[in-house]
C-alpha positions in Angstrom: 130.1 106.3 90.9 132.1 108.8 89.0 128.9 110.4 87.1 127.4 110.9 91.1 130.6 112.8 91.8 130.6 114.8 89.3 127.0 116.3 90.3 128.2 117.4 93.7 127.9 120.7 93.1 124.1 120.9 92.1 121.5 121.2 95.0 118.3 118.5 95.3 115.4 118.7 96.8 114.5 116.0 98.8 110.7 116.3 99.7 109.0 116.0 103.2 111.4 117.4 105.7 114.6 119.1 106.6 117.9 118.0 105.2 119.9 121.1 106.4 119.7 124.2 108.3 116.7 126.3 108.0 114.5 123.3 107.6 113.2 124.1 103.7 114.3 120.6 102.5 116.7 122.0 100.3 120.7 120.5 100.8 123.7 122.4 99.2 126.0 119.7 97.8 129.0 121.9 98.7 127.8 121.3 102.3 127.1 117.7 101.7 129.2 116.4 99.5 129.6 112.5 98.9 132.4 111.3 100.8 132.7 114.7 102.6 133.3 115.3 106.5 129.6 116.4 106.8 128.0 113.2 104.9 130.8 111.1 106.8 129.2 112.5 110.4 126.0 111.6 109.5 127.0 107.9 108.4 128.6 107.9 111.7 125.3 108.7 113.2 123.3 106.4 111.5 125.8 103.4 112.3 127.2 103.5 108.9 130.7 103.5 109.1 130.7 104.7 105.7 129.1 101.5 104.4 126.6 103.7 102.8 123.7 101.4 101.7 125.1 98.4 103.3 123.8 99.6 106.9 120.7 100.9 105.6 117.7 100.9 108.5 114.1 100.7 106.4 111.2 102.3 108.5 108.2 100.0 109.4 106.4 101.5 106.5 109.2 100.0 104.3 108.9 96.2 105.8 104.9 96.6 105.8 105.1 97.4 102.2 107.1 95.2 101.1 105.2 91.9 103.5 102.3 93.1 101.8 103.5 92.8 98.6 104.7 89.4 99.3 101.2 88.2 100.1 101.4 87.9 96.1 103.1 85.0 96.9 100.9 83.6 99.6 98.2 83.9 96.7 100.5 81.8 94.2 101.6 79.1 97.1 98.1 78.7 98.7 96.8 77.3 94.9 99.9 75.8 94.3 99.4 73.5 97.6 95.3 73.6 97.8 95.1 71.7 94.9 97.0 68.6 95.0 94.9 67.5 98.0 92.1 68.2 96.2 92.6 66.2 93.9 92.4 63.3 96.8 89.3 63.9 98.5 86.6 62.5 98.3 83.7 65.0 98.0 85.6 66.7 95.3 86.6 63.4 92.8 82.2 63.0 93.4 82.0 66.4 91.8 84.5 66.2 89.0 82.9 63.2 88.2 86.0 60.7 89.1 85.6 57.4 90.9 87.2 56.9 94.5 91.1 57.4 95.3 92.5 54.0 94.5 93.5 52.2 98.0 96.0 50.0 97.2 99.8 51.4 96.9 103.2 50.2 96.6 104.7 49.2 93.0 101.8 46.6 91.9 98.8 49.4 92.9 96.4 49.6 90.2 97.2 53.0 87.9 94.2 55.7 87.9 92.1 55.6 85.0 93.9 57.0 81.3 90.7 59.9 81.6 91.5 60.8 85.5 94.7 61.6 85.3 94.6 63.2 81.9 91.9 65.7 83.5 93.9 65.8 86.5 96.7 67.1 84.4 94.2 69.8 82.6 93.4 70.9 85.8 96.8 71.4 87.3 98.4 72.8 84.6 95.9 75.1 83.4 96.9 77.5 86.3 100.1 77.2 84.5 98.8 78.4 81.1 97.1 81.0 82.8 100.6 82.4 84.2 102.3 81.8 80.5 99.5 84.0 79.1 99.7 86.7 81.2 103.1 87.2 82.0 104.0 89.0 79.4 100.6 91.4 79.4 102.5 92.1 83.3 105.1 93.4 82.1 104.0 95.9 79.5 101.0 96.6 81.9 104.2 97.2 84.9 105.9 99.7 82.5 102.4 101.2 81.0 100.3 101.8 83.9 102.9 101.3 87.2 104.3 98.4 89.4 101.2 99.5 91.8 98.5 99.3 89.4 99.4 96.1 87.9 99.7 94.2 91.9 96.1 95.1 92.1 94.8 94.5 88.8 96.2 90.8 89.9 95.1 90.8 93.0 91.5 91.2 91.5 91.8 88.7 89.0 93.0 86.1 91.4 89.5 86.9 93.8 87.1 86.1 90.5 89.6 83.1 89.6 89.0 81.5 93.2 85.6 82.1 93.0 85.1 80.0 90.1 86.8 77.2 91.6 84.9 77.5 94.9 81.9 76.9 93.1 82.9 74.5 90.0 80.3 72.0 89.9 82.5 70.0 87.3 85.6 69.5 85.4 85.3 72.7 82.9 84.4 75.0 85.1 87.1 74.1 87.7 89.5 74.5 84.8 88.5 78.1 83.6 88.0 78.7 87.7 92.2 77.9 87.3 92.6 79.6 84.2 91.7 82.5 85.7 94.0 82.7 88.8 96.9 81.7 86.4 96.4 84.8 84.7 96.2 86.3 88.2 99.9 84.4 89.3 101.1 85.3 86.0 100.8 89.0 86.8 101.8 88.8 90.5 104.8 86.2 89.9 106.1 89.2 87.5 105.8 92.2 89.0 105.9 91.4 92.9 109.6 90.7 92.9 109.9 93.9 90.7 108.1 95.9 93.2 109.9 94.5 95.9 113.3 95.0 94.6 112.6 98.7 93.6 111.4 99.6 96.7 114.1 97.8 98.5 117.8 99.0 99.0 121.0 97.6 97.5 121.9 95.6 100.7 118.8 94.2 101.3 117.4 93.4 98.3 117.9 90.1 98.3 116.4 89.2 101.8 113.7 91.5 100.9 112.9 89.9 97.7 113.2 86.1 99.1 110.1 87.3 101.5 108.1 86.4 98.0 109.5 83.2 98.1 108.9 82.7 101.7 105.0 84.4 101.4 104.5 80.9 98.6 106.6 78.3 101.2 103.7 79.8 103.7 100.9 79.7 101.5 101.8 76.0 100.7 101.8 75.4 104.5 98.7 77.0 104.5 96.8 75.2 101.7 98.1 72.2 103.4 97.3 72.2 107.1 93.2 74.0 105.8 92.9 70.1 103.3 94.1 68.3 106.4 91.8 69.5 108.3 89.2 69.5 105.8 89.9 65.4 105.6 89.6 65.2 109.2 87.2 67.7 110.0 84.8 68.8 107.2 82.2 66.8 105.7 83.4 65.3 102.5 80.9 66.2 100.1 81.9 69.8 100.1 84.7 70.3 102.7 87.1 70.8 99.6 85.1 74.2 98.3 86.5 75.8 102.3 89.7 74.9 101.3 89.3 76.4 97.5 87.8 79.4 98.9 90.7 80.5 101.6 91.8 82.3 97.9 89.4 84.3 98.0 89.7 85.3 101.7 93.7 86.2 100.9 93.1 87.8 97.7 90.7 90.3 99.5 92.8 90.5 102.3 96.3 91.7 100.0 93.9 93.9 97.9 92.8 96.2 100.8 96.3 96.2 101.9 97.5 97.6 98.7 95.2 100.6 98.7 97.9 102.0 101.6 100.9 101.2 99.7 103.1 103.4 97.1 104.0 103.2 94.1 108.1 102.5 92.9 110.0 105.0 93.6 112.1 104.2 90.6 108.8 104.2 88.2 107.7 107.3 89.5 111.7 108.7 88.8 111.0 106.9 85.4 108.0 108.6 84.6 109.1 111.8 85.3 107.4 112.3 88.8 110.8 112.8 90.8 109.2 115.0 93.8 106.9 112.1 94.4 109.5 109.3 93.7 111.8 112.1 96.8 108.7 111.8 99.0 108.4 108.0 98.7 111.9 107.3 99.6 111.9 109.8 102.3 109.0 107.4 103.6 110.8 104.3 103.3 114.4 105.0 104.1 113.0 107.2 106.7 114.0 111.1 107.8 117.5 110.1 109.6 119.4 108.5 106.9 119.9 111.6 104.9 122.9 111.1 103.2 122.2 107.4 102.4 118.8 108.5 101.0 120.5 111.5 99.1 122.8 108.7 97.4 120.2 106.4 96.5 118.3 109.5 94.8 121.5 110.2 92.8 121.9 106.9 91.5 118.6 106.8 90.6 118.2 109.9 88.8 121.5 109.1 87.1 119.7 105.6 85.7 116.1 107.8 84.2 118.8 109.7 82.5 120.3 107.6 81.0 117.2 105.7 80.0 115.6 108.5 78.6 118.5 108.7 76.0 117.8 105.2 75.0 114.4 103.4 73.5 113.7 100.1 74.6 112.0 97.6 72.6 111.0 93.9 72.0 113.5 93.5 69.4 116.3 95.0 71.9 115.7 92.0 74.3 117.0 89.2 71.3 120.1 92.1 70.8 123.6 90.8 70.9 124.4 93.7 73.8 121.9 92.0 75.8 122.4 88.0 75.0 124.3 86.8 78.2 121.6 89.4 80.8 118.7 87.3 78.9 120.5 83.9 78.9 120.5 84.3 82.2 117.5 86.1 83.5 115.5 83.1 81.6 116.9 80.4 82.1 118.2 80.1 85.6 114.2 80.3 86.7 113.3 77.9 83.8 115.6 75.0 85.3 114.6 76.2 88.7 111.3 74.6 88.2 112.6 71.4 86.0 114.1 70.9 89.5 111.0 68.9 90.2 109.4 71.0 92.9 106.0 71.4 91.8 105.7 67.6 91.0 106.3 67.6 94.5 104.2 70.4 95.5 100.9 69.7 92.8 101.0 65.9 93.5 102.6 65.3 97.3 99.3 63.6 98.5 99.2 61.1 95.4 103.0 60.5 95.5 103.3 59.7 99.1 99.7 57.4 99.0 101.9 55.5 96.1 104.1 55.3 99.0 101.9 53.5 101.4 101.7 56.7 103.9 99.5 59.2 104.4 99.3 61.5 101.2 97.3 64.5 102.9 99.9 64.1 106.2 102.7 64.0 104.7 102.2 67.1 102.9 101.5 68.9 105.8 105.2 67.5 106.8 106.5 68.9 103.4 104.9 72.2 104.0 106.5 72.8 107.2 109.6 71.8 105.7 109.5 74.2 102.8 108.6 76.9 104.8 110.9 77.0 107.8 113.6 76.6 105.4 113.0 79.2 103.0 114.4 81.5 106.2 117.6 80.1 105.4 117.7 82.1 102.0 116.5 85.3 103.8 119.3 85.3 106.3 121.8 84.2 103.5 121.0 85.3 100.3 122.8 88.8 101.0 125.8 87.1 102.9 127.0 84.3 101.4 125.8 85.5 97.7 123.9 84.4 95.2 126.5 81.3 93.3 126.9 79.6 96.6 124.0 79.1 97.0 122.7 78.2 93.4 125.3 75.8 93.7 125.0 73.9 96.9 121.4 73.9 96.3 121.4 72.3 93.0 124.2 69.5 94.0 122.0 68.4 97.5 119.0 68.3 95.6 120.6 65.9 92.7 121.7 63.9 95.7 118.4 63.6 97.1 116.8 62.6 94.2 118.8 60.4 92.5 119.3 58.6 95.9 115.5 58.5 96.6 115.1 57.0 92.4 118.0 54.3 93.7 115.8 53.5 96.6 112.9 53.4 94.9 114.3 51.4 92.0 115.3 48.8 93.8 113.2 48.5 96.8 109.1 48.0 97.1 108.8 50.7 99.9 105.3 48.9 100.9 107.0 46.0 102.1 110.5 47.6 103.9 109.3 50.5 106.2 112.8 51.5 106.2 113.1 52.1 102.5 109.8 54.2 102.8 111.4 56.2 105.7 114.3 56.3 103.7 112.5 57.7 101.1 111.0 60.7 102.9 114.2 61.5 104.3 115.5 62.3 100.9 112.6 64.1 99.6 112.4 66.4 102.6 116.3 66.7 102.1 115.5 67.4 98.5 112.6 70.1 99.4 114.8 71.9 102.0 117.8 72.6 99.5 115.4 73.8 96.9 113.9 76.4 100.0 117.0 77.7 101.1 118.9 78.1 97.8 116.7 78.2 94.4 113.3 78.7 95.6 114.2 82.3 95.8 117.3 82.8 94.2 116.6 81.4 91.3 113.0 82.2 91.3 113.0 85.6 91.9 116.0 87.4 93.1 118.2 86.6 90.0 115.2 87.8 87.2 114.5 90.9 89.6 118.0 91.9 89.4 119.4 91.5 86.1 117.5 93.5 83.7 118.3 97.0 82.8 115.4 99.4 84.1 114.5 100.4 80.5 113.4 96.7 79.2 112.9 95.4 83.2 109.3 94.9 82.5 109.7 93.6 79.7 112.2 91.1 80.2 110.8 90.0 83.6 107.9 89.2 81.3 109.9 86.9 79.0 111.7 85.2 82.2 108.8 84.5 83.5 107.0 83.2 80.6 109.9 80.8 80.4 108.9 79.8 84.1 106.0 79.2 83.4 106.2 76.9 80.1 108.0 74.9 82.4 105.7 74.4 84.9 103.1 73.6 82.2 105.6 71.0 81.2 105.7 69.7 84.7 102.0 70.1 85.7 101.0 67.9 82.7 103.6 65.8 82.7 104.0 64.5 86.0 100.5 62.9 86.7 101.6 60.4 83.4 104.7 60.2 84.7 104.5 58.5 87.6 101.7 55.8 86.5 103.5 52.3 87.0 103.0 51.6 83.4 105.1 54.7 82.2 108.1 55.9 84.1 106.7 55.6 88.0 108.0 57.4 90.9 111.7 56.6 90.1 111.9 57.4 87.1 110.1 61.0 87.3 112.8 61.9 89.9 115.6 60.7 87.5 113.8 63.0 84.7 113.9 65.9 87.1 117.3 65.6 88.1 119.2 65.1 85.0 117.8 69.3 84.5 120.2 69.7 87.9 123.1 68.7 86.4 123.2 70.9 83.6 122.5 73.7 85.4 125.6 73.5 88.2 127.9 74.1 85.4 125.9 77.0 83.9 125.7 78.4 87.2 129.7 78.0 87.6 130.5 79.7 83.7 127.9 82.1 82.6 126.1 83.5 86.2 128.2 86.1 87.7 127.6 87.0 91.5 125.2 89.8 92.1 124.8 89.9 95.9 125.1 94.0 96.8 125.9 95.3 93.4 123.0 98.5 92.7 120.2 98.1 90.2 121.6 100.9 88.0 125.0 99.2 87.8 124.1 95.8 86.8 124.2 96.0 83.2 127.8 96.2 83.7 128.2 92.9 84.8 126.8 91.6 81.8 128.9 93.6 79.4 131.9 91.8 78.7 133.1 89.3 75.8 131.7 86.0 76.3 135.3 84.2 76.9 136.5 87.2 79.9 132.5 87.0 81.2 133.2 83.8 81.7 136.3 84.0 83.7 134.9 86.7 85.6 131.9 84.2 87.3 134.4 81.7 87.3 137.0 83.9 89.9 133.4 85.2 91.7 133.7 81.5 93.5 137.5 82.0 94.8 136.6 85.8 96.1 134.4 86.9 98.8 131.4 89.2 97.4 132.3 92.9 98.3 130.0 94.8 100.3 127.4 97.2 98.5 129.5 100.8 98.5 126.6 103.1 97.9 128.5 106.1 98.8 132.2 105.8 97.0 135.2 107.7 98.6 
């Protein structure tokens, strides 16, 4: 960038080992210039080609960070997925105080009692407030106290929240059991993606990030395959408290992990503590990418000074400057979840039992499905882009719903076996676009990237908050719903996909691509009049996203 080449001529220490001759971790810009014959060798070296960032090798402290991080959202999938079978077995309706799972299924089945599924709702979607309420406590806590501090003060929270629920001997306490690990998700949800993305560089942020997307795909594997075999297995009077308790076991598990991991180096930067914010990138870039890690610092340092000239505030988050970044930012995650996926998700067993097939089985399908293609938006979130994807993902899942509400609509799937294959088709067809596209661009790549550094807390907080609402919407929603007597099966995927629709034009207008363009440089994008910002994300679909150019010629 043109304030990085002005600065060539000052000298920066980069902590933790020799950068040039003599060994005393001290490099003369005149010797190393950007774009010089000296920085252009050592690309060479390191395979760079003068991509810069864009070939950037992370050491196996980097990947081990940031996998441990994403056991945040292992935590979040595994209570996603645990509960909905729950909510199915038989030991656990005896202790919520519920009558047996209703038998019958198909379109004339008997709906459960107006009490059950309004408790079953509480239940489900008091997780949900617990995220809404906390969210925005993350942020200011990421920003207060560190992007560190605030993983394990969630991390804690979500042991004592699975607790609870492992030994709820009723309704209430199984709700404040969830309660508590909302507020738990509600941290983790925020700030994982945030620590992720600051520890990660330009080029492969977005793979990076997407592994918090793929640790909740596994969790919900997970939480699956432990309540089948608690069905098949386990004694049913209090098989369901082993699969409740797994929480605690991977809450425990992430939280001794953390103790080994850094903080941001972009916080530290923030906060003034640049040797150690050196040190930690020298630790996750590694010691031969000198000239790539000497660029990143740059950019960095250029970003804390320019925050430091500006104060960030609520009220700057509602200011004109920063309309379209927050338009964005919250609502792309907000539809993400009015895509239907945690009706899927929270109630699979009880959908697919309406269906006359196994409930617990089939989710165990749907897991596997979810997961394996969540890989898809690894591998291509930082190839194709980020609007492809949004965009192709959003018009297959429409498809698959409004194909499986035809279907359903028309068709009693308990008496045509190939309407209820049919069926299950579409909603794994519908599941697997959601993995490989919005599950983690929309989710958490897009909020994580959008957001100035000096209200990123902040605003994560609000986005997130905005995800959550919705999936208190759809958590209490969905279980009343899909009774016979209200709007059943087909109708809920109808409701679910008429969200879709509006958002592929949104997408198209108002998101512009982000795949490879630095953290410090995305306000930019964001900058321009409403009329020539739309034009902008309109031509981002006819050109090819350029490559991340960390180190400018």
């Amino acid at each position: 960038t043109t304030a990085t080449r002005r600065r060539t001529e000052e000298e920066y220490t980069i902590e933790g080992g020799a950068m040039g001759e003599g060994g005393d971790g001290v490099v003369e810009r005149s010797a190393f210039e950007l774009g010089s014959p000296a920085m252009e060798e050592e690309e060479r070296n390191n395979g760079g080609g003068g991509g810069g960032v864009s070939t950037m090798r992370l050491t196996s402290y980097a990947y081990t960070t940031v996998l441990l991080a994403a056991v945040g959202g292992l935590l979040f999938g595994y209570d996603i997925g645990v509960i909905g079978g729950c909510l199915t077995l038989g030991g656990f309706r005896e202790t919520m105080g519920w009558p047996p799972a209703i038998e019958e299924c198909g379109v004339d089945r008997p709906p459960e009692p107006v009490q059950v599924s309004f408790e079953q709702g509480w239940i489900t979607s008091a997780f949900m407030f617990g995220c809404f309420a906390a969210s925005p406590l993350a942020g200011y806590c990421a920003d207060r106290f560190g992007r560190w501090s605030t993983v394990m003060l969630g991390t804690i929270i979500f042991f004592v929240g699975g607790a609870l629920q492992t030994g709820a001997n009723g309704v209430a306490l199984m709700i404040a059991g969830r309660a508590v690990s909302g507020l738990s998700i509600g941290i983790l949800s925020t700030v994982v993606p945030l620590y992720i993305a600051e520890v990660s560089p330009a080029s492969l942020r977005g793979s990076l990030v997407t592994l918090q997307q793929l640790g909740i795909t596994f969790g919900i594997l997970v939480a699956f395959c432990v309540n089948l075999f608690v069905q098949k297995v386990i004694p049913r009077d209090w098989g369901w408290r082993i699969s409740l308790g797994g929480q605690c076991v991977i809450a425990l598990f992430m939280g001794v992990g953390m103790l080994f991991m850094p903080e941001t180096p972009r916080y530290l930067a923030w906060k003034g503590r640049l040797e150690e914010a050196k040190a930690v990138l020298r630790k996750l870039r590694g010691s031969d990418q000198e000239s790539v890690l000497l660029a990143e610092v740059l950019e960095i340092e250029k970003e804390v000074e320019e925050v430091k000239t500006q104060n960030s505030s609520w009220a700057e988050l509602f200011s004109r400057k920063l309309m379209l970044t927050m338009l964005v930012g919250i609502f792309i995650p907000t539809i993400s979840q009015f895509s239907g996926i945690n009706a899927l998700m929270l109630y699979s067993a009880t959908l697919f039992d309406n269906l006359c097939l196994s409930g617990i089985t089939m989710t165990a399908i749907v897991g596997v499905v979810n997961f394996v293609f969540t890989f898809v938006a690894v591998f291509f979130s930082d190839k194709g882009g980020r609007k492809p994807l949004l965009l192709t993902g959003a018009s297959g899942m429409i498809f698959g719903l409004v194909a499986a509400a035809a279907i359903l609509w028309t068709i009693d799937p308990s008496e045509n076996k190939a309407a209820a294959n049919a069926t299950v088709f579409l909603i794994l067809f519908f599941i697997a676009n959601y993995a490989s596209t919005w599950g983690a661009v929309a989710s958490w790549i897009i909020p994580s990237e959008v957001f100035p550094i000096r209200i990123r807390g902040k605003a994560i907080g609000l986005a997130t908050m905005g995800n959550w609402s919705a999936n208190i919407i759809v958590a209490f929603l969905t279980p009343i719903l899909i009774r016979p007597d209200v709007a059943n099966v087909s109708g809920t995927f109808m409701f679910y996909a008429s969200f879709l629709i509006v958002a592929i034009p949104f997408v198209v207008c108002l998101v512009p691509e982000t795949k490879g363009v630095p953290l410090e440089e995305m306000e930019e994008k964001f900058s321009k009049p409403l009329g020539q910002h739309v034009k902008t994300c309109i031509s981002d679909l006819r050109r090819r996203p350029k490559k991340c150019e960390a180190l400018p010629k």
